[in-house]
N, C-alpha and C positions, 0 to 999 in steps of 0.2 A: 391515925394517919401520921406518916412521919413527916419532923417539921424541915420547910426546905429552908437549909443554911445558905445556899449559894448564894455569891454578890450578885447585885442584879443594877440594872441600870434603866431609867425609863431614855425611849427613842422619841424624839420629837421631829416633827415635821413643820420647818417654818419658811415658805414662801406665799408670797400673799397671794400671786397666781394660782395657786393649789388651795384657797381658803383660808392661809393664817396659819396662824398656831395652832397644833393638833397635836395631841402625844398618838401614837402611831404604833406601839408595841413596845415589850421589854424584852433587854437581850440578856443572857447571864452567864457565866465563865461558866464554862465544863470543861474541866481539865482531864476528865476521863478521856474523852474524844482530842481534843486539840488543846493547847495552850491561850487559844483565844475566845473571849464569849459569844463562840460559834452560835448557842443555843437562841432562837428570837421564836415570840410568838406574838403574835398583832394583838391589839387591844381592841377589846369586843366593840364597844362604839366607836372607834376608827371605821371598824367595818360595815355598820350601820349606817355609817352616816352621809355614802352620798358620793362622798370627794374619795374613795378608798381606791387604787391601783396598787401593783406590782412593785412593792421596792424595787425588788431583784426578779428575776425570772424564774429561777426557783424556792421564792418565797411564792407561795399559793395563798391566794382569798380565803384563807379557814382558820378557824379557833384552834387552840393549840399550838406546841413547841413544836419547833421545825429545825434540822440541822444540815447543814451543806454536807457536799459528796466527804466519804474519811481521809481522801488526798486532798482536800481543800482546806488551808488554814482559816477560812470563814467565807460568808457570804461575799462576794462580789462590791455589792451596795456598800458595805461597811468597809472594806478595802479603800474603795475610792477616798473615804477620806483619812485614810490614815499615810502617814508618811513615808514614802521613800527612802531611800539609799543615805542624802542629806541628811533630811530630818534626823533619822535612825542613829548614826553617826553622833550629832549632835548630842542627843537623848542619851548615850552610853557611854559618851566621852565627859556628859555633866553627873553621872551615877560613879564615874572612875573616879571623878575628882575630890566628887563627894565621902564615895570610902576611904579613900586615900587620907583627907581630913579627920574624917571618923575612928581611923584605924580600925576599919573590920574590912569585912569579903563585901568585893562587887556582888551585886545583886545581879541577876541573870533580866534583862528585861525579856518580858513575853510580849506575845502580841497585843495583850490586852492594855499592854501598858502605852506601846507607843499610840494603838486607840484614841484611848482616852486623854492621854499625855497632850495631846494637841489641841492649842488654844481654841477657844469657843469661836473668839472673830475672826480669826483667819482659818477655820476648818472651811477646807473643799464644799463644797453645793450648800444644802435646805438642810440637811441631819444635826441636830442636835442631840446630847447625852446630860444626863444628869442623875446623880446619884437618888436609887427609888426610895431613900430614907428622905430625901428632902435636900435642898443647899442650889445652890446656883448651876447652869448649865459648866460641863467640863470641857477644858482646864480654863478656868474663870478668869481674867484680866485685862483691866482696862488697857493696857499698851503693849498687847502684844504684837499691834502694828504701830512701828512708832514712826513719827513724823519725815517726809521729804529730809526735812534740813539735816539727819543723824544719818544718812545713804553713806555719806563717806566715810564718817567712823566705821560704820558697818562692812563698809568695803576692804578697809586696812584691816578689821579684826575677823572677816574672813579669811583672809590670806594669812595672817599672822600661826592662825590656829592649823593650818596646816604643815608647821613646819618642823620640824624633829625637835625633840627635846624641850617644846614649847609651854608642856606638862611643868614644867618645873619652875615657870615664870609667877611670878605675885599674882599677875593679873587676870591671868589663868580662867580662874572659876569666876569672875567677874564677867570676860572676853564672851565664857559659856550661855552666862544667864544670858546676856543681850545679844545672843545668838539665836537662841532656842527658841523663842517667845513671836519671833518672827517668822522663824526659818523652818519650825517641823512640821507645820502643816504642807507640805512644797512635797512635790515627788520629781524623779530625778537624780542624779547622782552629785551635780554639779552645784556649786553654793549658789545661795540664793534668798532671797529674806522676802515679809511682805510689808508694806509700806502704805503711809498712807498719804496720797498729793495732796497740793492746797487745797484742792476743789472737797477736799474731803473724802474721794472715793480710795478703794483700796488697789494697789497696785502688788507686781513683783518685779524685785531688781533681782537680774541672772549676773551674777557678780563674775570676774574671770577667774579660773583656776590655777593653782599656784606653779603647775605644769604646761600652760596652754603654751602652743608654739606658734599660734596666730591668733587674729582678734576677733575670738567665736563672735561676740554680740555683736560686732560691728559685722559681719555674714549673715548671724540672724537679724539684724533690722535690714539689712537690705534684700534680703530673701522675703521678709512682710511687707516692706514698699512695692517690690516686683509683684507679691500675691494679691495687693489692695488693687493697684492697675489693675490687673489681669483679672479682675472680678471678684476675688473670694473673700467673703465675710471671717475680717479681723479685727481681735480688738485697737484698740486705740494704743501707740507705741511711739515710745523715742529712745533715743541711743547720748547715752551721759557719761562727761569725762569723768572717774572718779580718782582714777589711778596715773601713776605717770606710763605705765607701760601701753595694758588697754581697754578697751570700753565696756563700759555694762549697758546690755537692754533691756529698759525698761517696758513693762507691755500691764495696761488694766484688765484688772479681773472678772470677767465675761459671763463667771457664776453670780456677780453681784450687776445691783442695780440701786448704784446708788448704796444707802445700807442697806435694804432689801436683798434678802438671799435670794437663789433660785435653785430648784433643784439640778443638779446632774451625778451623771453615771459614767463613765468609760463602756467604751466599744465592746472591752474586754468583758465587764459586767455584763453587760445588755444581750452581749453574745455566747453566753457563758464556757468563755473560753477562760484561758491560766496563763501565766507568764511562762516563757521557753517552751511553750507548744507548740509544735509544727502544721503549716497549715494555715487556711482562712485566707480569704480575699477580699478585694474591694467588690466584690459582689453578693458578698455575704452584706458587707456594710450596708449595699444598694435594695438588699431582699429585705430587711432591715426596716427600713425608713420604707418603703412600699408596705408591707403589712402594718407599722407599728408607729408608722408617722403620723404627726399632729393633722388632723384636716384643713384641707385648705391647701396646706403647705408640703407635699411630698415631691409633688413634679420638679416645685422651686426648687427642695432639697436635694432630690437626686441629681437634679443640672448640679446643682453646686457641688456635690461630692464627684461628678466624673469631670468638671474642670479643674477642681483641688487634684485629682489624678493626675490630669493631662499634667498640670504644675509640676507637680512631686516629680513625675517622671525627668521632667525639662531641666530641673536645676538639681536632682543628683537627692531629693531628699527620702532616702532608701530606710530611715531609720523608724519609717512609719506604722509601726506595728500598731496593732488593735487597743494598747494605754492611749497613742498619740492621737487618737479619736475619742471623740465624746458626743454626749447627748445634752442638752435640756429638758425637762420634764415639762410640758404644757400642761393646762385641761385636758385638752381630744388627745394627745397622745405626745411623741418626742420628736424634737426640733433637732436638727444636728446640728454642732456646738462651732463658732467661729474655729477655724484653722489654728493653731499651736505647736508650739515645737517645732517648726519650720527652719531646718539645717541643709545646708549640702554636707553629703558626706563623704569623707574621703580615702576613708578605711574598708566600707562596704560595696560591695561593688553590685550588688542586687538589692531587690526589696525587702521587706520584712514580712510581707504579706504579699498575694500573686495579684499582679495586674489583671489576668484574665480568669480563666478556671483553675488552674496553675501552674503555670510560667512567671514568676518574680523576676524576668529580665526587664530593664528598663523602657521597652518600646515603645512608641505611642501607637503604633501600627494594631499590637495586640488589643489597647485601649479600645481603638475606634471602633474592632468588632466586636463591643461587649456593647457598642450604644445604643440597641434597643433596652436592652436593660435599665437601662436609667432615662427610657420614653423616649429616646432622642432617635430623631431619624439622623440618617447617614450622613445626609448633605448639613443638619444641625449640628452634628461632630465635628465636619469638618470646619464648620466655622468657628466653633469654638477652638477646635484644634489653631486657624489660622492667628483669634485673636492671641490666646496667653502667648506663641511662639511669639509674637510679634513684640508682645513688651520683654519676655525673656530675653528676644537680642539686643538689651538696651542696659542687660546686665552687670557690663564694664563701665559703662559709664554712668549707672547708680554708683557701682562700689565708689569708682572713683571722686564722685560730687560726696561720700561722707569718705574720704579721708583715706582709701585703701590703697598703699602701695602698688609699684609695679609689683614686687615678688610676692604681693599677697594676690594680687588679680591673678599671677600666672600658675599660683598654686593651684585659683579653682578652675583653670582651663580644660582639664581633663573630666569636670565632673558636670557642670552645663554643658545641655544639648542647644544647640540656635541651627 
């Protein structure tokens, strides 16, 4: 039998809701098919044992290797915690810096890399990796979230690293490491790092970008004060001066509890959909949580998902595709994940996903008659329709109580409904 050389990685499952620590299966690089350790097979007593589910929706309950569709750079599950746009960025511009030093050729990072690349404590949900020879969970380090009090350095050495010619500063590859260690588990395009507050939990600061032309965070914190009124489970948030120009919001990490992980997936996972796919709706989300939700808890969630609609629509936040939703993983099944990402937008002038079966124009009209769908009788729509509108017209005067100019209010005039 020939001997198998591939790297291989064991998967671990750690949230205590799901039982603890469990190794769950090994995944292993096959660069035949993709450049990423698309290949996973579950581990036989994972499956035996009782607590066994569905990473991914096409990862199936059986022994043996399994590979995602040949147009998929990997399973879904393992996606979700790998980095974004940011991180990625980060990860390439510390490999640039590094040959540069070196004097040899940039290495080409693969999928695999930015993977595993990403700090053990600030990785997205329950997954954990770690090399199947033995060694610590991947990429192992104690301060990869580092302290509240270092937010503002972190803030100037974001912005610093965006600006031409910055490559050639001393500080450069220093700027990178206390960049990285924070900032590439984060998905997203925009900077960003993860933190840890007094209380010990772990947080993410959305830093500004070196480009912005108004004061994104100070829009998203008051777009999550409008969402917290008007009902919709968020995490806990505040808006910090770092910079002289404008704000960063900060918001706690919803997959943690405490240091306790918990598991989660993306919409996109759960739904087994792909980024820049056309299609899908908040009624897939809604058929979703109906079949596949926690017990107990699905009627709660589907309110919650067609008031988070009514919202989205209200305040212009059209950027809501199938990442900007998520899951937690229960016992009985999956909880849908506090609200995130919460922007007006000013660029798009539709949704990202259809309001109804499919129409992505912003109406609340089309909403209402999709409310048996989500168990609601008609006259139960409308009231919930009457509450969020009612805190939405109170919009101008949130922005204005944190700090928002007349020309920043009158920018988003065009993009709130009242």
């Amino acid at each position: 039998m020939a001997q198998d050389n591939r790297q291989a990685w064991e998967v671990h499952l750690d949230a205590s809701e799901l039982g603890g620590l469990h190794r769950v299966g090994t995944l292993y690089r096959h660069d035949m098919r993709t450049d990423l350790a698309a290949c996973f097979a579950y581990d036989a007593d994972w499956l035996k044992s009782g607590l066994a589910f569905m990473l991914d929706p096409r990862l199936e309950l059986w022994r043996g290797e399994q590979h995602p569709p040949v147009d998929y750079p990997a399973f879904g599950v393992f996606m979700d915690s790998a980095p974004d746009r940011w991180g990625r960025v980060l990860m390439e511009r510390r490999e640039a810096a590094t040959a540069h030093r070196e004097q040899r050729r940039m290495r080409k990072q693969q999928e695999i890399d930015f993977l595993l690349g990403v700090f053990d404590q600030t990785r997205m949900g329950a997954l954990r990796f770690r090399d199947i020879r033995g060694g610590p969970f991947l990429d192992d380090s104690p301060h990869a979230a580092p302290p509240v009090t270092n937010l503002r350095e972190l803030a100037y050495i974001s912005r610093r690293v965006e600006e031409p010619g910055v490559e050639n500063l001393p500080e450069y590859e220093r700027w990178l490491a206390m960049l990285v260690a924070p900032g590439s588990s984060l998905g997203g395009a925009r900077p960003k790092a993860n933190f840890v507050d007094t209380d010990g939990r772990l947080w993410i600061a959305k830093f500004p970008a070196r480009d912005d032309r108004y004061d994104v965070g100070a829009w998203e914190f008051v777009l999550h004060q409008l969402a917290q009124r008007a009902g919709i489970r968020v995490p806990p948030a505040r808006l910090d001066a770092l910079s002289e120009r404008y704000r960063t919001f900060c918001v706690s990490r919803f997959d943690r509890m405490g240091e306790v992980r918990r598991m989660y997936a993306s919409a996109m996972t759960l739904l087994e959909r792909r980024d820049g796919q056309d299609g899908g709706s908040y009624l897939d989300l809604a058929e979703f949580i109906s079949d596949q939700g926690a017990r107990g808890h699905v009627a709660e969630d589907l309110a919650q998902l067609f008031r988070r609609l009514l919202f989205n629509i209200l305040v212009g936040n059209r950027d809501d595709h199938f990442r900007n939703h998520g899951f937690i993983r229960e016992a009985s099944g999956w909880r849908l994940a506090p609200a995130f990402d919460v922007n007006p937008s000013l660029s798009k002038q539709d949704h990202a996903i259809a309001v109804n079966e499919q129409s992505t124009i912003g109406d609340v009209t089309l909403a209402l008659e999709t409310a048996e769908l989500y168990r609601l009788t008609r006259a139960q729509a409308q009231a919930m329709l009457q509450e969020v509108r009612g805190v939405v017209a109170d919009w101008q005067e949130v922005a204005q109580h944190f700090g928002l100019t007349g020309v920043e209010v009158a920018r988003m005039q065009g993009v709130m409904q009242t």
